[in-house]
C-alpha positions as CSV (number, residue, x, y, z in Angstrom):
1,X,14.5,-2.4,4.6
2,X,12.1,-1.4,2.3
3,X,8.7,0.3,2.4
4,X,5.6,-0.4,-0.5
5,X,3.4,2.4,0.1
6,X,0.3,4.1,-1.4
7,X,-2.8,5.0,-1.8
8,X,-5.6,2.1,0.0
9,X,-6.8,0.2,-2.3
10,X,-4.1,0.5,-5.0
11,X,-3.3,-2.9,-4.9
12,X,-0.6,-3.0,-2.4
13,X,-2.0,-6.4,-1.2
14,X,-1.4,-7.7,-4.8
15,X,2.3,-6.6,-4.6
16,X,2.8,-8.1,-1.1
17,X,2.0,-11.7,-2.6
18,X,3.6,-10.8,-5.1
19,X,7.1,-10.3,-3.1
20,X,6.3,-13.0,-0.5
21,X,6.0,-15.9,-3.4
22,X,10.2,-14.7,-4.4
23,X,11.7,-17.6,-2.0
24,X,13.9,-15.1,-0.1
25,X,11.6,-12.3,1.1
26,X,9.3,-11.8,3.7
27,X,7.0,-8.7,3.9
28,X,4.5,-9.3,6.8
29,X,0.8,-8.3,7.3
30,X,0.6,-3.8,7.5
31,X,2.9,-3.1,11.0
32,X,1.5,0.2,11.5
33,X,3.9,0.2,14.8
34,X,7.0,1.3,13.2
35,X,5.2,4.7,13.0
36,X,2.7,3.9,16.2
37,X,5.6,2.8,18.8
38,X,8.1,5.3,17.7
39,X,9.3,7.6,20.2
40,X,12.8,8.6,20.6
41,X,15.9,7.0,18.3
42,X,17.0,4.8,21.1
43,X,14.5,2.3,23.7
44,X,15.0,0.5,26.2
45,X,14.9,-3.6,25.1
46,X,12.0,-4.8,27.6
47,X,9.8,-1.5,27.1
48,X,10.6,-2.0,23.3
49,X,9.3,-5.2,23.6
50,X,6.0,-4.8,25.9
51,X,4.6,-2.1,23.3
52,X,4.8,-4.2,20.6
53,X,3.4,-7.2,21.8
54,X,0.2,-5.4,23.1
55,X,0.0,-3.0,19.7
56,X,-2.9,-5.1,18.2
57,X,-1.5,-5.3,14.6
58,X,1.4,-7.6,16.5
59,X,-1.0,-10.5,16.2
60,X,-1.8,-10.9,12.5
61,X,2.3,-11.6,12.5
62,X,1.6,-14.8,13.9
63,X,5.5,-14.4,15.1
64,X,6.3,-15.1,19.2
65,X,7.2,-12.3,20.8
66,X,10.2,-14.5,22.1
67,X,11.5,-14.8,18.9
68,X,11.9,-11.0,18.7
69,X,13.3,-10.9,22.7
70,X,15.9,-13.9,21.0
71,X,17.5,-11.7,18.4
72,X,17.9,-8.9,21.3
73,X,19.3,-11.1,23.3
74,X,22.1,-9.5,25.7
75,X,20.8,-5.7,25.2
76,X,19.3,-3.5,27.4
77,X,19.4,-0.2,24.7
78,X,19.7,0.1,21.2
79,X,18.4,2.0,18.1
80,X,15.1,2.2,17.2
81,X,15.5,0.9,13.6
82,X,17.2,-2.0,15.1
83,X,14.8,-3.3,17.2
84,X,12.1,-2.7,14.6
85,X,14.2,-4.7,12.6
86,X,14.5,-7.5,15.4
87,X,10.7,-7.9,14.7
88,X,11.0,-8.3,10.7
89,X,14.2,-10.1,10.9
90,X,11.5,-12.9,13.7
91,X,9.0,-13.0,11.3
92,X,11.4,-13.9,8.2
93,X,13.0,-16.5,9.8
94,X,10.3,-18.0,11.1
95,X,9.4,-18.4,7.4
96,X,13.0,-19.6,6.4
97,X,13.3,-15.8,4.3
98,X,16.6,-13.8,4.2
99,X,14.8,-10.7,3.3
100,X,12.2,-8.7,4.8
101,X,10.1,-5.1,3.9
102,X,7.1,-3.9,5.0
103,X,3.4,-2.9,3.2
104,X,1.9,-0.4,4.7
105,X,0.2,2.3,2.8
106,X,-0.6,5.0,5.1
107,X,3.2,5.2,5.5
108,X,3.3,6.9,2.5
109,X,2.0,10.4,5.5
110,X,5.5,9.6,7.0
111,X,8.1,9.2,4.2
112,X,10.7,12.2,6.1
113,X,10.8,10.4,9.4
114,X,11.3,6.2,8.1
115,X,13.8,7.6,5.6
116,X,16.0,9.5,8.5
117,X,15.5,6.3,10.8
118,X,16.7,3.8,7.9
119,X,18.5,6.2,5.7
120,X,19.7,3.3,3.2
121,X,15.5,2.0,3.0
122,X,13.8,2.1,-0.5
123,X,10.5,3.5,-0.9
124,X,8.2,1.6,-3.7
125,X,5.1,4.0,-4.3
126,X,2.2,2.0,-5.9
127,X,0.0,4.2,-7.7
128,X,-3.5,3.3,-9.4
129,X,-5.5,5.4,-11.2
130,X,-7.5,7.4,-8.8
131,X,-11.2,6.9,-10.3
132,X,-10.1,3.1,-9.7
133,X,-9.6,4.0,-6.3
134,X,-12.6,5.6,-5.8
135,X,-14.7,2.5,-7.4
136,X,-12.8,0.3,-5.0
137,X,-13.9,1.9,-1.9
138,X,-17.5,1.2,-2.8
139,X,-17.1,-2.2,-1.6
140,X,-16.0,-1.4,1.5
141,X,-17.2,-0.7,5.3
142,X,-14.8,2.0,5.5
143,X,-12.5,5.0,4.1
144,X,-14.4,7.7,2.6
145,X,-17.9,7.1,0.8
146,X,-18.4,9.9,-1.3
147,X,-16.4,10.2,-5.0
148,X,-15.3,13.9,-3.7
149,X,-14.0,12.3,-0.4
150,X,-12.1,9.6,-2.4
151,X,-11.1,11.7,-5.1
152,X,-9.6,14.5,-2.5
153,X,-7.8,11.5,-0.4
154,X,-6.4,10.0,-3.4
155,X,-4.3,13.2,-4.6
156,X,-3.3,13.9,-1.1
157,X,-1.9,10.9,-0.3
158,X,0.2,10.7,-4.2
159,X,0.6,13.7,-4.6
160,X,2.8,13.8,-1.3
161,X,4.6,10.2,-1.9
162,X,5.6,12.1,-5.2
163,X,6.9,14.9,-3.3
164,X,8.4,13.5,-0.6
165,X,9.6,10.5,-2.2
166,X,11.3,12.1,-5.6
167,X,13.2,13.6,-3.1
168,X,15.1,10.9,-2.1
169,X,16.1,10.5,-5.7
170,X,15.9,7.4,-8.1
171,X,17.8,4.9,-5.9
172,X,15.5,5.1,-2.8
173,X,12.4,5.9,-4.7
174,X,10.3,4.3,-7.7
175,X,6.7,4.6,-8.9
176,X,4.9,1.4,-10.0
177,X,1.7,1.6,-11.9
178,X,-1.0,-1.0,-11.0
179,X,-2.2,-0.9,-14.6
180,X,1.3,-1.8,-15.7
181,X,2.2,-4.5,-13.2
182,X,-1.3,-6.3,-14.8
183,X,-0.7,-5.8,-18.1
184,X,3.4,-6.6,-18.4
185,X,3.6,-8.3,-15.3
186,X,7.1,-10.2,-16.0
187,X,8.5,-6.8,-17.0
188,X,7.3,-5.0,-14.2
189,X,8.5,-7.6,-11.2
190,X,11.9,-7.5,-13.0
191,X,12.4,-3.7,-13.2
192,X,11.2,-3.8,-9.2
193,X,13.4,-6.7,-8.4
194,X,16.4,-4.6,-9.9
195,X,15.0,-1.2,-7.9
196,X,15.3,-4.0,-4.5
197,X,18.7,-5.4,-5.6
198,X,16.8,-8.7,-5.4
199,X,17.1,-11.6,-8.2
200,X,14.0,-11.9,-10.3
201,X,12.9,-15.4,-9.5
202,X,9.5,-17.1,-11.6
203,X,7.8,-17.9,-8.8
204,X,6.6,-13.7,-8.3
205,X,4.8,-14.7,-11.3
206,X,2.7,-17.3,-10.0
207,X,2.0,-15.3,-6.4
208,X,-1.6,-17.3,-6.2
209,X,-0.3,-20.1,-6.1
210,X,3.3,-19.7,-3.8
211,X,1.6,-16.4,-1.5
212,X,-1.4,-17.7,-0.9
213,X,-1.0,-18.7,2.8
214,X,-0.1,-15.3,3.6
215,X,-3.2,-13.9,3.0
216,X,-5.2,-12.6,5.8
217,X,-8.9,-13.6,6.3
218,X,-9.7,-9.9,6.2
219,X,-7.9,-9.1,3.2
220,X,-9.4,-12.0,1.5
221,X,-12.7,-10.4,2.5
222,X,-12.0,-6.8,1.4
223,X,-10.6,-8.3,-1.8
224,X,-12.1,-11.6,-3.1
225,X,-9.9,-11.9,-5.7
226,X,-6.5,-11.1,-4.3
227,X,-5.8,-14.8,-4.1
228,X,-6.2,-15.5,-8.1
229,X,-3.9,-14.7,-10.8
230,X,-5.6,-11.1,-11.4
231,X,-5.1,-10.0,-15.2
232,X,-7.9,-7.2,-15.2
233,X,-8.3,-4.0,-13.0
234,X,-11.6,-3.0,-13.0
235,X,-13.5,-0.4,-15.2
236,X,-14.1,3.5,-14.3
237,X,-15.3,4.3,-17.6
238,X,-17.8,1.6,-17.5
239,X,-19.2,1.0,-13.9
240,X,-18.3,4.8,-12.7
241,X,-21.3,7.3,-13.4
242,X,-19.9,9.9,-15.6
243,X,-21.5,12.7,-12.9
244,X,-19.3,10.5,-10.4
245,X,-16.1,11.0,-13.0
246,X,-16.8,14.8,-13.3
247,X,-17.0,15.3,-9.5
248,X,-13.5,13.3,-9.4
249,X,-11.8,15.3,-11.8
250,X,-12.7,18.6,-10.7
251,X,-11.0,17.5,-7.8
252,X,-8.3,15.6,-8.4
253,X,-8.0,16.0,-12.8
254,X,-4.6,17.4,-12.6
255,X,-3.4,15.0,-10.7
256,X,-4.8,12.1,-12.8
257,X,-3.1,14.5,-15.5
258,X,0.3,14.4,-14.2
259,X,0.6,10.7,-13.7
260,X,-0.5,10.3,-17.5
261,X,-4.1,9.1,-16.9
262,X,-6.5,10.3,-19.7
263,X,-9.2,12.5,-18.3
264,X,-12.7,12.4,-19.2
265,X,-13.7,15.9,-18.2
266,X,-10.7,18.0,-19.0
267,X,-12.9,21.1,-17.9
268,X,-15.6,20.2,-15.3
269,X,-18.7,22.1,-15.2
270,X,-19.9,24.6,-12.5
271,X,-22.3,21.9,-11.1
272,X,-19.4,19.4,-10.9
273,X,-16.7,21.5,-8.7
274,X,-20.1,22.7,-6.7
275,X,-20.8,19.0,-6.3
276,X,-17.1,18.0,-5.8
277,X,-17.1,21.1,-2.5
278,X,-20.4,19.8,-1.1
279,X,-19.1,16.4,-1.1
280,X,-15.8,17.2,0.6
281,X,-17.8,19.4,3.1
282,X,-19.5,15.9,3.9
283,X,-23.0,16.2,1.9
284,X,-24.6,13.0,0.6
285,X,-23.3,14.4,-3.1
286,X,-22.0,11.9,-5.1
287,X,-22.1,9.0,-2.7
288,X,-20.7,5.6,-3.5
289,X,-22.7,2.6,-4.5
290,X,-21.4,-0.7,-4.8
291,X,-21.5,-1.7,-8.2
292,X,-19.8,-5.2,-8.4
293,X,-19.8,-7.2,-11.6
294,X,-19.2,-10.4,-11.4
295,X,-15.5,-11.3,-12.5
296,X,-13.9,-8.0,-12.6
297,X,-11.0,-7.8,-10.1
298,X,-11.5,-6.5,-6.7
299,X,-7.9,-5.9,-5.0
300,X,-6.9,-3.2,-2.4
């Protein structure tokens, strides 16, 4: 197994085409479940299987629940991992794949407990730059909608893959930079393919054109652009208000810091870390506004 967790909206959609276009892997729609259905380290087969076919995140598999029972065939207990795995193991097969991982960024809260369950599974943290971030949840219906609220999401959620993940050391764990994967995109799919003990194959490279299928409807809402070759990220320093960035770095500037991302505001003013508390607290401070232009790339 292995996990490509993150931030929302830090392009983890991107990578998942991105693996799904290698003709041997298989990395399904966000499970959620693994986390969601998890109760003790052993189930019972039957109950195993009634939860996960009524979790509503089941569906977008587009995977018969019989295909799951099939590979259980014969067992009434067994590991959790393994019957998680039954449900991976359907869905690759169904696609003719011989490998399967999983996208789903919010696993990046639960690092400790899916590295004790699979204690051999790499972790593949996809970090964007956080003002990015931010920009990107102005265009849509949900996650937070002020900068503070996006800027104080953002660090929590790297700032504890970093932790939790370094841990693990370099052979579970690797950081991949959004930025870089756009700009050296052969390079960066070969280091990763290396991190996955997977063969670099050309297709990754041309993910429009061999992923597109996999796309949800929703994600190709969310992120109009997701099924193009993207070649751009968009533009903080140009579309974001510079009181926005201020607010943004006086929450979360070391961070940015750390990762190596320039700052704008290396010391924020009084008014912008008053600003950046109000908007935290859940006043209208600094409230996102979707400022599209036409062309830049939208992914999540």
């Amino acid at each position: 197994m292995f996990f490509v967790i993150g931030s929302a909206r830090s392009g983890t959609t991107l990578l998942r085409m991105i693996l799904n276009a290698h003709p041997e892997v298989a990395v399904p729609p966000e499970s959620r479940f693994v986390v969601e259905l998890y109760r003790s380290d052993e189930v019972r087969v039957e109950d195993f299987l009634a939860r996960l076919d009524a979790h509503q995140r089941w569906a977008s598999w587009d995977t018969p629940i019989e295909s799951v029972r099939a590979q259980l065939a014969g067992m009434k207990t067994l590991p959790y991992p393994e019957a998680i795995e039954a449900a991976y193991l359907a869905f690759a097969k169904n696609r003719n794949k011989k490998r399967y991982g999983d996208k789903t960024p919010r696993y990046i809260e639960h690092i400790p407990l899916l590295s004790r369950l699979w204690p051999e599974a790499k972790f593949v943290h996809l970090v964007r730059d956080g003002r990015e971030v931010a920009l990107s949840y102005a265009d849509v219906p949900f996650g937070p909608s002020t900068v503070a609220k996006a800027a104080a999401l953002w660090k929590e959620r790297v700032v504890l893959g970093m932790e939790q993940g370094r841990a693990l050391g370099p052979k579970r764990y690797t950081e991949l930079r959004y930025e870089l994967l756009l700009a050296h995109p052969q390079e960066e799919i070969e280091s990763l393919c290396s991190f996955l003990d997977l063969d670099f194959d050309p297709a990754m490279l041309d993910y429009s054109e061999h992923a597109r299928s996999e796309v949800l409807d929703r994600a190709k809402l969310y992120n109009p652009h997701v099924t193009k070759s993207i070649t751009k990220t968009r533009s903080w320093d140009e579309q974001m208000p510079p009181s926005q960035v201020e607010v943004f770095e006086a929450v979360a500037g070391d961070t940015l810091q750390e990762l190596g991302y320039e700052r704008a505001f290396p010391s924020p003013s009084l008014g912008a870390r008053i600003a950046s508390l109000a908007g935290r607290a859940g006043l209208p401070v600094g409230r996102l506004v979707n400022k599209r232009i036409p062309g830049a790339a939208q992914e999540s």
